[in-house]
C-alpha positions as CSV (number, residue, x, y, z in Angstrom):
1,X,89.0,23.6,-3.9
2,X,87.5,26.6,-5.7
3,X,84.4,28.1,-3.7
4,X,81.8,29.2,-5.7
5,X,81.2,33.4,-5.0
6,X,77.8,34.2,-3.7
7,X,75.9,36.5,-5.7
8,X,75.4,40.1,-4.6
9,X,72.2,40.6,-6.2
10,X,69.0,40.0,-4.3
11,X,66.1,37.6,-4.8
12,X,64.3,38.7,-8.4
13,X,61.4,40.6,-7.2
14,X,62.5,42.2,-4.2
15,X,64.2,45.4,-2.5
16,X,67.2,45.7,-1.0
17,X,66.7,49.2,1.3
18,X,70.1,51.0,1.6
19,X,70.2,54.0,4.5
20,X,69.0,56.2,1.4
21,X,65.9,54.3,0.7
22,X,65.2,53.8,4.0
23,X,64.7,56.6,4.8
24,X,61.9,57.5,2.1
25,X,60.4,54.3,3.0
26,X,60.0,55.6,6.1
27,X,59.0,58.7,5.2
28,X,55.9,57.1,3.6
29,X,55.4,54.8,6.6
30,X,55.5,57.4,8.4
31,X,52.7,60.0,6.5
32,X,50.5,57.1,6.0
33,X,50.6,56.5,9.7
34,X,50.2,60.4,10.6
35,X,47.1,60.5,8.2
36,X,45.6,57.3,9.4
37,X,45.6,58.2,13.0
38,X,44.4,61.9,12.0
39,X,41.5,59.8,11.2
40,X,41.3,57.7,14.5
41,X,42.3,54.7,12.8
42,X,44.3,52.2,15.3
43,X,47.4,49.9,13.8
44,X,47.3,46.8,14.3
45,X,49.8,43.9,13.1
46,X,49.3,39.7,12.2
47,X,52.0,36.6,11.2
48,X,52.8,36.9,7.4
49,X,51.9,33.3,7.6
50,X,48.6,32.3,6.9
51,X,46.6,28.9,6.8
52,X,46.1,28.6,2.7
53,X,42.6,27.7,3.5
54,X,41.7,31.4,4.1
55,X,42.1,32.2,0.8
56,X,41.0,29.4,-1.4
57,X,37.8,30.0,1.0
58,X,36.1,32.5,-1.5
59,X,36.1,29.9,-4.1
60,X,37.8,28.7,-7.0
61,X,39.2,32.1,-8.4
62,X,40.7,32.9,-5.2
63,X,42.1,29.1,-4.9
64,X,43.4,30.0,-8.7
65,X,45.2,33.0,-7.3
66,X,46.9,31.0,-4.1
67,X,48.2,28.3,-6.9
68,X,49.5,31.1,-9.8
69,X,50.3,33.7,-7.6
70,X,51.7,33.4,-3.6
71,X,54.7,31.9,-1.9
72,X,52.3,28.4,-0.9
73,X,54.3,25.6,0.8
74,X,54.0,22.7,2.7
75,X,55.4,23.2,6.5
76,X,57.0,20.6,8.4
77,X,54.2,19.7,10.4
78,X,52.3,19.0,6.9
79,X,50.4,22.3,6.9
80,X,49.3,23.7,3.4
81,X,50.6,27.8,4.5
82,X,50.6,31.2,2.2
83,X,53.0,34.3,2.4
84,X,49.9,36.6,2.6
85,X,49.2,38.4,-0.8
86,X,46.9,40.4,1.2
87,X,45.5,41.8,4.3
88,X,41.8,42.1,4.2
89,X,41.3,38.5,4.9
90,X,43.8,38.7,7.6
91,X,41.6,41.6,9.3
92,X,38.4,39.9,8.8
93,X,39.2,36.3,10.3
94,X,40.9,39.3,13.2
95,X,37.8,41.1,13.5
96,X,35.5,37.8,13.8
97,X,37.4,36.2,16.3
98,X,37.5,39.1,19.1
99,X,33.7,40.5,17.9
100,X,32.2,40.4,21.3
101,X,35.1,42.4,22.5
102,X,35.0,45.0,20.2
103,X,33.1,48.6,20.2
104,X,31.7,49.0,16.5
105,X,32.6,50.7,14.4
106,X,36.0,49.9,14.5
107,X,38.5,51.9,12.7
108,X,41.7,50.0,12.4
109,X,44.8,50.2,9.9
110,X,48.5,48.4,9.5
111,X,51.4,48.8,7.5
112,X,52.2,44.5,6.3
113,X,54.5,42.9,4.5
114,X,53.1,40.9,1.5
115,X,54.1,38.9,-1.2
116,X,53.0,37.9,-4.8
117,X,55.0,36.0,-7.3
118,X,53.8,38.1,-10.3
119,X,55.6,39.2,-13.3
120,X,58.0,42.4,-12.1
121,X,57.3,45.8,-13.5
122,X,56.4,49.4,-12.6
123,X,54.8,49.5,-9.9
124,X,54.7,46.1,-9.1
125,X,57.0,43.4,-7.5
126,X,57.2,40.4,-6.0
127,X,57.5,41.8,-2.5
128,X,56.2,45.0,-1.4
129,X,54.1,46.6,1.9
130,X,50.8,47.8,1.7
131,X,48.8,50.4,3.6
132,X,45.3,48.6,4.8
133,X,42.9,51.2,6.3
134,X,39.4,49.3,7.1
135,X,36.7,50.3,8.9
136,X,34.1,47.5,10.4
137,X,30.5,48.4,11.5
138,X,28.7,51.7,11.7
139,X,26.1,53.1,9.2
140,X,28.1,51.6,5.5
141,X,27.5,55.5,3.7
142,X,29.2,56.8,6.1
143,X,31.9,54.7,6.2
144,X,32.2,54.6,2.3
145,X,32.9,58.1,2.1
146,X,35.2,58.4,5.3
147,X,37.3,56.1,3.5
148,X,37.3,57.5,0.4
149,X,38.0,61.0,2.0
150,X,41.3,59.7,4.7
151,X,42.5,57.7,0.7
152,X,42.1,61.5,-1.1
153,X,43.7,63.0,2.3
154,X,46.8,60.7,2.1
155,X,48.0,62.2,-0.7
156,X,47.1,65.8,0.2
157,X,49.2,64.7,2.9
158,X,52.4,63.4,0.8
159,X,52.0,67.5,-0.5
160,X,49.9,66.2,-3.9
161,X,47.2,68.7,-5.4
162,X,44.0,66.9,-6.6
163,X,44.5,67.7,-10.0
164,X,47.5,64.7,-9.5
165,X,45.2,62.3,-9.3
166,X,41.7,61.0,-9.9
167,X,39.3,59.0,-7.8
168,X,37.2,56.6,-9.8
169,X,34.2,54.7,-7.8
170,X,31.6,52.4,-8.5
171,X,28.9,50.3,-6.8
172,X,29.1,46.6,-7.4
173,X,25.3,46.1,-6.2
174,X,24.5,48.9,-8.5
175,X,25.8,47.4,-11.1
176,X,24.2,44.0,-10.8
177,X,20.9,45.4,-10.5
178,X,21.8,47.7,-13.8
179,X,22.6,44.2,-15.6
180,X,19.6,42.7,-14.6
181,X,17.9,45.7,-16.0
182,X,19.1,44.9,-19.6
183,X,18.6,40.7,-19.0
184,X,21.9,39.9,-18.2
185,X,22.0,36.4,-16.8
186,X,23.2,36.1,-13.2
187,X,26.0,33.5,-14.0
188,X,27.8,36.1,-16.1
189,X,27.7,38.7,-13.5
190,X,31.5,37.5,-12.7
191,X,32.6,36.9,-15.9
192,X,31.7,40.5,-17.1
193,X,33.2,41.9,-14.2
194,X,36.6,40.0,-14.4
195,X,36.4,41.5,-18.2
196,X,35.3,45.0,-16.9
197,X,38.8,44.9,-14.3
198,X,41.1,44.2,-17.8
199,X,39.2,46.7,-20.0
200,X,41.7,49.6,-19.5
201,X,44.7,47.1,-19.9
202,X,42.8,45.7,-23.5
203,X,41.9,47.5,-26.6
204,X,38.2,48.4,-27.4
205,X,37.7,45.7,-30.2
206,X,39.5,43.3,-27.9
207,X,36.8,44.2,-25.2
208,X,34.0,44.2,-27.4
209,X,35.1,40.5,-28.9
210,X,35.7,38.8,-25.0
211,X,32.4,40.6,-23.7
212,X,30.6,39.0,-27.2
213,X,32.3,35.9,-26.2
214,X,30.9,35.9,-22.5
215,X,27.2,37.0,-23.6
216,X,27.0,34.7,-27.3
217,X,24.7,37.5,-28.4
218,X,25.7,41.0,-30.0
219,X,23.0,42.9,-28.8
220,X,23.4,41.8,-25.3
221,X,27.3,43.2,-25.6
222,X,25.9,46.2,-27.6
223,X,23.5,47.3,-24.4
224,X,26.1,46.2,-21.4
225,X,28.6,48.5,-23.2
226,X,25.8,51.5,-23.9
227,X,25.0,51.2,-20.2
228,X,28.3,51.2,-19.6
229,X,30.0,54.3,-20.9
230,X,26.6,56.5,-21.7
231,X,24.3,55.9,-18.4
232,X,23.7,58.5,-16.0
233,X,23.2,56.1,-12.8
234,X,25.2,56.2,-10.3
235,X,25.2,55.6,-6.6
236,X,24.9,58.2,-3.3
237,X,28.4,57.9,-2.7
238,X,29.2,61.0,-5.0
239,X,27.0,63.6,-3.1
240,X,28.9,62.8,-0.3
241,X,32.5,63.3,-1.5
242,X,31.1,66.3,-3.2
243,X,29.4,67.3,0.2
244,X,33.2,66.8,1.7
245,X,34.9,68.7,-0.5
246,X,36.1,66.0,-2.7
247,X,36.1,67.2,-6.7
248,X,38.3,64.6,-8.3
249,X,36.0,62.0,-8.0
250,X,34.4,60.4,-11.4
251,X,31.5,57.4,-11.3
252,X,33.1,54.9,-13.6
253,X,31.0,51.5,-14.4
254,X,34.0,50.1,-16.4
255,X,35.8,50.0,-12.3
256,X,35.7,46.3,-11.3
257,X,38.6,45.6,-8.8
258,X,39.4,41.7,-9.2
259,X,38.5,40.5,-5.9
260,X,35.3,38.7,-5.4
261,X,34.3,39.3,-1.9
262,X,33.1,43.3,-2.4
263,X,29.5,44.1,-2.7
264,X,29.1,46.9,-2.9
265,X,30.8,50.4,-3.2
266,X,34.2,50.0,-4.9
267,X,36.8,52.4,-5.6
268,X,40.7,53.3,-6.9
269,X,42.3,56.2,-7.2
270,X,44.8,57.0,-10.4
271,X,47.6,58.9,-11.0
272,X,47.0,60.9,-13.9
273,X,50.4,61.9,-15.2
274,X,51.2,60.7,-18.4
275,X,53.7,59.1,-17.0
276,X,52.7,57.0,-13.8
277,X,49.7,56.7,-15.4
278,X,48.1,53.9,-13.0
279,X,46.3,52.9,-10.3
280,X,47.8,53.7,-7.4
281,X,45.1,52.7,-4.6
282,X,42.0,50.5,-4.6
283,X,39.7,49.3,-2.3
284,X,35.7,48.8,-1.6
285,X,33.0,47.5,0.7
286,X,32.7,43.9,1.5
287,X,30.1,43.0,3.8
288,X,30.1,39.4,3.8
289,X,33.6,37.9,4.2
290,X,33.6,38.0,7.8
291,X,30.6,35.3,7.5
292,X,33.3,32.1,6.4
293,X,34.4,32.3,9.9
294,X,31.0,31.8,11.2
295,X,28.1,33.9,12.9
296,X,26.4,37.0,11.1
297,X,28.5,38.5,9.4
298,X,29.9,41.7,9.9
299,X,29.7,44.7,7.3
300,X,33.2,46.2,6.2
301,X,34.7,49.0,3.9
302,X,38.6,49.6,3.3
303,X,41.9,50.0,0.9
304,X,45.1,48.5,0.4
305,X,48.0,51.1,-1.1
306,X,51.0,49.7,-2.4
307,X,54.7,51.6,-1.0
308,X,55.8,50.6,-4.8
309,X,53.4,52.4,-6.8
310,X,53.5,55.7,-3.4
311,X,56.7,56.4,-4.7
312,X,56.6,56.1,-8.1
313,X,53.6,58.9,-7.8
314,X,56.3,60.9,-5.2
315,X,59.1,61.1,-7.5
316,X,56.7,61.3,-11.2
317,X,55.6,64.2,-9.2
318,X,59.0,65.6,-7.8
319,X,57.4,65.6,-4.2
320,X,60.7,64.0,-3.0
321,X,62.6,67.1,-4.3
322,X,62.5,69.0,-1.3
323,X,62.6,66.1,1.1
324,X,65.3,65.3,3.9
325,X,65.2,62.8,6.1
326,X,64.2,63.6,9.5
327,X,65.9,60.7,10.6
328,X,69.3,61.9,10.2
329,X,71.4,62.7,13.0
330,X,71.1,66.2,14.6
331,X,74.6,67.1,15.1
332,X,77.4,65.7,14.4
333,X,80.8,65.3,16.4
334,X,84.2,65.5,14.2
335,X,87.8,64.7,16.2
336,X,90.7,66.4,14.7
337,X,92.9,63.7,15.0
338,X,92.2,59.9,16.1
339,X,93.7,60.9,19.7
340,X,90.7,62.9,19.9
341,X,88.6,59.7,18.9
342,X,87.3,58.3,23.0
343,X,86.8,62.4,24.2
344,X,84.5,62.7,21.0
345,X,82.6,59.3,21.7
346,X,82.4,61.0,25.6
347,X,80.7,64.1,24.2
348,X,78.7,62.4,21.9
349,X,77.2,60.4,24.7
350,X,76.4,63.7,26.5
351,X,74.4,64.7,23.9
352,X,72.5,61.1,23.4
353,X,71.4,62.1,27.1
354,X,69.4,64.5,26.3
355,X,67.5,62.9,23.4
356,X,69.8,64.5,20.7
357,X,70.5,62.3,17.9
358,X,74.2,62.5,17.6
359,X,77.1,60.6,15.6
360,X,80.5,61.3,16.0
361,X,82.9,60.4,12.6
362,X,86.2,58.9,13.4
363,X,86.9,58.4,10.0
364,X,90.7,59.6,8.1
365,X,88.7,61.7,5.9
366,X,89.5,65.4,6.1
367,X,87.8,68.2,8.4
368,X,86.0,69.9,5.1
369,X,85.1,66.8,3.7
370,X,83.5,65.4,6.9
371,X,81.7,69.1,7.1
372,X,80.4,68.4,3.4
373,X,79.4,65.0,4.1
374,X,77.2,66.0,6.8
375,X,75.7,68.5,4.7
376,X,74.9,66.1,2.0
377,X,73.1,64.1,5.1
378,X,70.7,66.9,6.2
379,X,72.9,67.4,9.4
380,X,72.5,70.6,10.8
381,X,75.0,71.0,13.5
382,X,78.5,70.0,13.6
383,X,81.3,70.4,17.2
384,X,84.9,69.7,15.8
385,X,87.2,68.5,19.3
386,X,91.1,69.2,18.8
387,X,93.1,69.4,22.3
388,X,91.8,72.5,23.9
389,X,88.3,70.7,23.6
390,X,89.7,67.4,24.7
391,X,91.1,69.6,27.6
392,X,87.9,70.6,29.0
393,X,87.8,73.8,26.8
394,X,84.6,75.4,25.9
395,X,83.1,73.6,22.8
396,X,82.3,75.4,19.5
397,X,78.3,74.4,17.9
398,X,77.9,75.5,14.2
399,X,74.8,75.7,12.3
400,X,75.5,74.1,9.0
401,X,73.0,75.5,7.4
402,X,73.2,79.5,8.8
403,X,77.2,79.2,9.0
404,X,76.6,80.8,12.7
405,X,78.7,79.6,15.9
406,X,77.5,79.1,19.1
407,X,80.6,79.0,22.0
408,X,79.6,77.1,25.6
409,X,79.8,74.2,27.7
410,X,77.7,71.0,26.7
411,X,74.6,72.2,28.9
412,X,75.2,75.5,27.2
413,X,75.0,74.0,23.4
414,X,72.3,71.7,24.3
415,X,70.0,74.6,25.9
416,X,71.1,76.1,22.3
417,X,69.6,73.2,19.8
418,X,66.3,72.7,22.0
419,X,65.5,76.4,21.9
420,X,66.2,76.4,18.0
């Protein structure tokens, strides 16, 4: 019988993370960690499972995104669950349920796995995970621009100038009491800004025909889009960035964001190239979604940033040209010969004792090429063990990168690397 070959290729959508990737994924895991907790933020974690009821709760355009877009099934005990698309529902129904245990304002972050069965492209796949930074409580300027400030410092962070990128904010309440201003009807306040989140994606005519199609009257359209692009208004939220030092932030009233549950300051932040030319971050402040789990509800501001779209904007950007992983080994231990194989794992184990991150190659390959493969890793110092070593001889370190030798016992060498 004839056994049908599994495929190598993974599931359409997804990443498969060699050691290469891995370590870059890390490295962004690891800067949006340092920069969150720069910021006092705590991590916290939650199940990627999630009752599907938490997300149809927002109403029938959130139950249209569980049916069209998640990973919802059936479980065997007849439970309607959802991969999580998102977090911010996740941290709310978190926050609600330990409330009276909590010290407002709380600052908390997490690094999760989601999942969205989209149509693949740049920046966006079926699987990726997601930087949430969210802060709960406390006086909600405040905490607008603190947010907005640890979003502009993660890149700072990743070694990005702010002419790279551009902040854009707006003010949902703002903008419903501009619409009102002009009579816009209430009931179209969601159509125009589900429009408003497409506009950049959409040609002007093509806007100008779908907002004439939501108001039925061209004058209306004619004085939405006026108060759009020509108004001066804007909200409080840009002295503040300017007061922290924050230049590259623009007051856009085309910025929607597609989720239904902010009210009030809303924000993303672009990448400018001509090339990556997208949004890279997005966020805002929603103060009432805690309130579907019952009691008053609890005011909240945060972001979600996509590892996808980070390093697209790393390499567009070439700030992975100068990278090396600092998770490869420290030194690495090469036997001349496979006799030499045990005595190298022995040494190697010496140095693992003191917190040295050390591998030891027992491949066929020759001396030089082992020396140039650890190069190529980013590993800094070699010992190479023939008999004499084996023999209880003194051990040779060399700094791959200086070419300089350092001759001593293994409490000798390792007194060497700590003080370099």
């Amino acid at each position: 019988m004839t056994v049908k070959k599994l495929s190598t290729e993974s599931y359409k959508g997804v990443r498969d993370f060699y050691p290469e990737d891995m370590a870059i994924e890390r490295h962004i895991f690891d800067t949006w960690s340092n920069s969150a907790e720069l910021f006092g933020f705590e991590r916290y974690d939650a199940s990627i499972l999630e009752p599907s009821e938490l997300y149809k709760a927002k109403g029938a355009e959130n139950e249209e995104m569980v049916n069209e877009q998640t990973y919802t099934f059936t479980d065997r005990g007849n439970r309607e669950v959802t991969l999580r698309p998102e977090m911010t529902p996740t941290v709310a129904r978190m926050i609600a349920a330990k409330r009276r245990n909590l010290q407002f304002p709380v600052r908390w972050y997490s690094i999760p796995n989601c999942f969205r069965y989209e149509r693949t492209q740049r920046g966006r796949l079926r699987e990726f995970w997601q930087l949430n930074c969210d802060i709960f409580g406390g006086d909600p300027a405040s905490a607008d621009a603190e947010i907005i400030a640890l979003a502009h410092q993660l890149l700072i962070d990743f070694g990005a100038t702010p002419d790279m990128f551009e902040i854009r904010v707006n003010d949902r309440g703002l903008m419903e009491r501009l619409y009102r201003a002009i009579g816009v009807p209430e009931h179209m306040f969601g159509p125009i800004t589900a429009l408003n989140d497409r506009r950049r994606k959409i040609t002007d005519a093509m806007y100008r025909d779908s907002l004439t199609d939501i108001t039925d009257s061209d004058t209306l359209t004619e004085q939405i889009i006026l108060m759009l692009d020509h108004s001066d208004e804007q909200s409080d939220i840009m002295f503040s960035l300017a007061e922290l030092g924050i230049t590259n932030a623009v007051f856009d009233k085309s910025l929607a964001r597609g989720f239904a549950y902010y009210t009030g300051t809303i924000f993303e932040v672009l990448d400018v190239s001509g090339e990556n030319n997208r949004s890279m971050l997005g966020g805002g402040r929603y103060d009432n979604l805690t309130s579907m789990f019952g009691g008053e509800p609890i005011s909240g501001v945060g972001f979600g940033m996509g590892d996808v779209t980070m390093r697209d904007f790393l390499e567009t950007h070439n700030l992975l040209d100068d990278y090396v992983p600092t998770h490869a080994p420290t030194l690495l231990i090469i036997p001349t010969d496979n006799t030499q194989n045990l005595t190298s794992l022995k040494i190697a184990s010496e140095f693992r004792h003191s917190s040295i991150r050390t591998v030891t190659d027992t491949s066929n390959k020759k001396i030089g090429e082992k020396i140039s493969r650890a190069v190529a890793r980013g590993i800094p110092y070699t010992i190479i063990v023939g008999e004499d070593e084996a023999g209880g001889g003194p051990l040779t370190l060399k700094h791959l990168t200086t070419n300089t030798e350092t001759v001593g016992t293994i409490p000798d060498l390792r007194t060497t690397m700590a003080q370099a």
